[in-house]
C-alpha positions in Angstrom: 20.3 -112.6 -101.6 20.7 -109.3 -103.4 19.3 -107.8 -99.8 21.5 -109.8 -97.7 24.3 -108.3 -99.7 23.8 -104.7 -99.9 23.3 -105.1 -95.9 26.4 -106.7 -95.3 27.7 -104.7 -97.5 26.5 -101.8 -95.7 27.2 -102.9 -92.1 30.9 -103.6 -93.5 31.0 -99.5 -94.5 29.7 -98.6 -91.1 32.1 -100.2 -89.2 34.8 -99.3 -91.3 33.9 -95.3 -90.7 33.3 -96.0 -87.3 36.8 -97.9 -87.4 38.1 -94.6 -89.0 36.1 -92.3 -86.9 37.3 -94.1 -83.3 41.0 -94.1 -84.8 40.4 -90.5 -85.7 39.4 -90.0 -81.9 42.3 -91.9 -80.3 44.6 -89.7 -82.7 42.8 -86.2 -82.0 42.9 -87.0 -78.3 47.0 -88.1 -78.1 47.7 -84.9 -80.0 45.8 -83.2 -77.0 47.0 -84.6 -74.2 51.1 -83.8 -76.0 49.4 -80.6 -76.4 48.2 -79.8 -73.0 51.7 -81.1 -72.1 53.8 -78.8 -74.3 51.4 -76.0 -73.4 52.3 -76.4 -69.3 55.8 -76.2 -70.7 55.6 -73.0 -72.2 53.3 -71.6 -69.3 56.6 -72.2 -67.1 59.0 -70.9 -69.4 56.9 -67.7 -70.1 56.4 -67.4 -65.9 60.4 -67.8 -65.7 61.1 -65.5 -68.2 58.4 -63.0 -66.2 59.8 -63.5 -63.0 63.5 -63.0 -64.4 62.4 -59.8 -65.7 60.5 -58.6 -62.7 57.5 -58.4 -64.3 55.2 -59.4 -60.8 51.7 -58.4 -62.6 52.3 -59.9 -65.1 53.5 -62.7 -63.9 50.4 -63.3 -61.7 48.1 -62.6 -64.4 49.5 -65.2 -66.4 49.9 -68.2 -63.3 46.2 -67.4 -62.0 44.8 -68.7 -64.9 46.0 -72.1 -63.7 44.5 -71.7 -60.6 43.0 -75.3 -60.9 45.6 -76.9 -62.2 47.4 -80.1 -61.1 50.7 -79.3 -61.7 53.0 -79.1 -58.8 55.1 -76.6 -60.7 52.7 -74.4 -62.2 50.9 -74.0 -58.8 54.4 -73.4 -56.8 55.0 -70.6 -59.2 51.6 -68.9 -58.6 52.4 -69.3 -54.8 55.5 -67.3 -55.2 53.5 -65.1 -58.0 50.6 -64.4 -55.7 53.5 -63.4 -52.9 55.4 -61.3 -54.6 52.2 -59.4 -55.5 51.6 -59.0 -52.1 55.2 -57.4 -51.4 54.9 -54.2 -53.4 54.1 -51.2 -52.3 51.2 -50.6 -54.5 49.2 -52.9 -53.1 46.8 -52.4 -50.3 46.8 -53.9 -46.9 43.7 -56.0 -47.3 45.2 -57.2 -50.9 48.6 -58.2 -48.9 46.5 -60.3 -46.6 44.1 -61.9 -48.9 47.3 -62.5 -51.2 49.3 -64.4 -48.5 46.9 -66.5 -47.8 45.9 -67.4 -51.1 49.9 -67.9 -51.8 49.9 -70.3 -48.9 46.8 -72.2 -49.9 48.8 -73.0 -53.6 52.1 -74.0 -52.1 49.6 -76.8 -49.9 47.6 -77.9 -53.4 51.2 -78.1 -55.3 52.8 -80.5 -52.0 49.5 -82.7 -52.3 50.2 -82.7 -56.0 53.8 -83.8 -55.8 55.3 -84.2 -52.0 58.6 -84.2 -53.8 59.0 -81.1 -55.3 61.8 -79.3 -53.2 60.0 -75.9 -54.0 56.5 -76.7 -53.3 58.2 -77.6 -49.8 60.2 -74.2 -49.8 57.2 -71.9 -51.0 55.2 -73.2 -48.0 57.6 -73.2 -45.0 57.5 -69.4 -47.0 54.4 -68.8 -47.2 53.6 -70.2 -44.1 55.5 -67.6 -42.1 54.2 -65.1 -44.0 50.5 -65.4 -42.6 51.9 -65.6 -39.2 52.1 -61.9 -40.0 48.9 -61.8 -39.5 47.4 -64.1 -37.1 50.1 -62.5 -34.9 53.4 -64.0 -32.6 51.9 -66.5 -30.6 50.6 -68.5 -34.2 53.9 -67.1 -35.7 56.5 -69.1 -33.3 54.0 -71.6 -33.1 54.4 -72.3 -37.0 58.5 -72.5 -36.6 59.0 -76.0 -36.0 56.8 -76.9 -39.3 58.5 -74.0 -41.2 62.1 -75.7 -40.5 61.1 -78.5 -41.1 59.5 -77.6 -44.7 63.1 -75.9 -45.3 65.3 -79.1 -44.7 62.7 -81.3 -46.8 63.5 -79.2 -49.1 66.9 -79.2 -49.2 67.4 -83.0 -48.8 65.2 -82.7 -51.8 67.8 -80.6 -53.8 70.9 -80.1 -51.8 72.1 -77.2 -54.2 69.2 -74.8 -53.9 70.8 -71.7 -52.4 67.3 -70.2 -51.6 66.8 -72.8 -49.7 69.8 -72.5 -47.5 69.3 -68.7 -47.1 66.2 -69.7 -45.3 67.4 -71.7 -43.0 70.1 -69.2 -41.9 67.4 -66.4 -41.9 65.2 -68.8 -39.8 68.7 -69.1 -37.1 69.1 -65.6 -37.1 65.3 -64.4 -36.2 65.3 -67.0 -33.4 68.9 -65.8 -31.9 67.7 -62.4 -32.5 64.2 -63.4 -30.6 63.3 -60.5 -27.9 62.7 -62.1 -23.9 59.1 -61.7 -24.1 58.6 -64.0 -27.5 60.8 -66.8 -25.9 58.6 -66.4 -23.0 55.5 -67.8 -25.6 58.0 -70.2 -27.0 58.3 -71.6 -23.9 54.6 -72.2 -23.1 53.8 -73.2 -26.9 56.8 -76.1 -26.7 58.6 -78.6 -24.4 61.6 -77.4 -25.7 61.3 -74.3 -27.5 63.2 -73.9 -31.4 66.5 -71.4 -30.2 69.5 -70.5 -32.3 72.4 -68.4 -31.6 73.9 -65.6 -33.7 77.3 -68.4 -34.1 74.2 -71.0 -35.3 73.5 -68.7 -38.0 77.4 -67.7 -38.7 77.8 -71.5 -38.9 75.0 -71.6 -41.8 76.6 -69.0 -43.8 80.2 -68.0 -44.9 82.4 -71.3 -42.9 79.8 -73.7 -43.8 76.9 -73.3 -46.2 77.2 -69.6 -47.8 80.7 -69.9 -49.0 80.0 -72.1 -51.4 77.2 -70.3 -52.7 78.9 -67.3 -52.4 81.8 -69.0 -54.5 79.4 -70.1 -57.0 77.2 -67.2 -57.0 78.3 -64.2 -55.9 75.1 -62.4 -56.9 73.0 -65.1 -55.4 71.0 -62.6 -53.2 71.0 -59.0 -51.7 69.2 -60.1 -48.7 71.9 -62.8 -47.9 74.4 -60.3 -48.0 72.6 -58.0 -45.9 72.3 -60.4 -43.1 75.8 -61.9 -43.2 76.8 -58.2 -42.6 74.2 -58.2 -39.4 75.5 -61.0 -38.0 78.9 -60.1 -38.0 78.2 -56.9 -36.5 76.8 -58.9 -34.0 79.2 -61.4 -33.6 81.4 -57.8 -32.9 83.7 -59.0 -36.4 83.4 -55.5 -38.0 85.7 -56.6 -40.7 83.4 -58.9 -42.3 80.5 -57.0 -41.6 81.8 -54.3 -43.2 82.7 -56.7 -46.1 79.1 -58.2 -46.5 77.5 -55.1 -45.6 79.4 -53.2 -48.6 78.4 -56.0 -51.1 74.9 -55.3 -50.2 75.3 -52.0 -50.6 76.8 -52.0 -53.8 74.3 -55.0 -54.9 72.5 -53.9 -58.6 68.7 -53.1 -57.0 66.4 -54.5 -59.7 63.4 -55.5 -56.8 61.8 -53.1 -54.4 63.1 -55.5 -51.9 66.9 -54.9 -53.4 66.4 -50.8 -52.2 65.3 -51.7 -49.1 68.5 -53.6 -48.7 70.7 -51.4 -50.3 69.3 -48.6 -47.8 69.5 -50.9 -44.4 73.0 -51.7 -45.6 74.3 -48.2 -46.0 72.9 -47.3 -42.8 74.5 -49.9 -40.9 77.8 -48.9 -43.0 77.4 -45.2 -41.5 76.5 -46.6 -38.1 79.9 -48.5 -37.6 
């Protein structure tokens, strides 16, 4: 009896620590899992702060870490990370190319992860044209239709994003600005080949879609400035191009890619 008591006895303390060690575990792993959640929190508020302060390097040393990572809006940010890398001067030709097409392969793992993320969709219509760069015209044109298309998910997605819109206009204005001989490959790569007109792009920015921005932000963008200006001056409206074309100007250059604007500006200022 004594026997049969000490074992029960003892079979009761077992499963009481194994009760307490299985609790333990349940407890240990929820305070991971809230862990692993607040740490992709502060990942992305870290990368924003980066990005804000044009730290690229940086920036991308910290996002490749997450390389693997299932996160949608970690792996958009690398994408744009891994981009911007590739856009300054410092880095060497084969980097540029190896970078956009890693860039472009994150921006396709974050729209498997979440097809409704309005800037996975953005970073790849992006990213996409950027590697038409290099796999030349013919692959570059033939990659518009999907690019546009990529830049109006987007927006439907988040109607407010003025990058976004930018984009669209930009994507107008290359395709009314489209030399004879790259409509001539349109025209064998499509049925009816993607075409815009200088008023197409006019109609995306300032009457339509820019004002508001514009309103909202007036520092949205040195770029968008730039190319209202150009398509005024095409349009043969030197009044607003000179406008737009003095805001871009006089836009505060914190990027590489904000001198190059300020400098196309004021030459197209002093060529009026």
């Amino acid at each position: 009896t004594q026997v049969l008591r000490k074992s029960l006895q003892r079979g009761i303390a077992l499963s009481t620590g194994s009760f307490f060690v299985y609790e333990a575990h349940k407890l240990i792993s929820g305070f991971a899992e809230v862990h692993a959640s607040f740490k992709v929190e502060e990942v992305i508020e870290q990368a924003d702060y980066l990005y804000g302060s044009g730290e690229t390097e940086k920036l991308y040393r910290l996002l490749i870490q997450h390389k693997n990572s299932d996160d949608a809006e970690l792996l958009w940010r690398l994408a744009r990370a891994s981009r911007d890398l590739a856009q300054l001067s410092s880095t060497s030709a084969e980097e540029k190319r190896q970078l956009a097409y890693e860039a472009l392969e994150y921006a396709k793992k974050a729209l498997e992860k979440n097809e409704s993320n309005f800037a996975a969709h953005k970073w790849y219509g992006i990213c996409l044209s950027d590697v038409g760069d290099f796999e030349g015209i013919k692959t570059k044109i033939g990659n518009a239709i999907v690019i546009k298309e990529h830049f109006q998910r987007a927006i439907e997605l988040n109607p407010k994003d003025a990058t976004t819109i930018h984009l669209i206009g930009i994507w107008c204005y290359s395709f009314a600005e489209m030399p004879w001989y790259q409509r001539k490959i349109a025209a064998t790569l499509f049925a009816t080949p993607p075409t815009s007109t200088f008023q197409e792009y006019a109609a995306h920015s300032p009457s339509k879609l820019f004002s508001c921005l514009y309103t909202a932000d007036p520092n949205f963008y040195s770029k968008n400035l730039l190319f209202l200006g150009k398509t005024y001056l095409k349009l043969n409206n030197k009044k607003l191009a000179l406008l737009w074309l003095s805001k871009a100007k006089d836009y505060p250059a914190h990027t590489e890619e904000d001198k190059q604007v300020q400098k196309e500006a004021l030459e197209l200022l002093n060529s009026i």
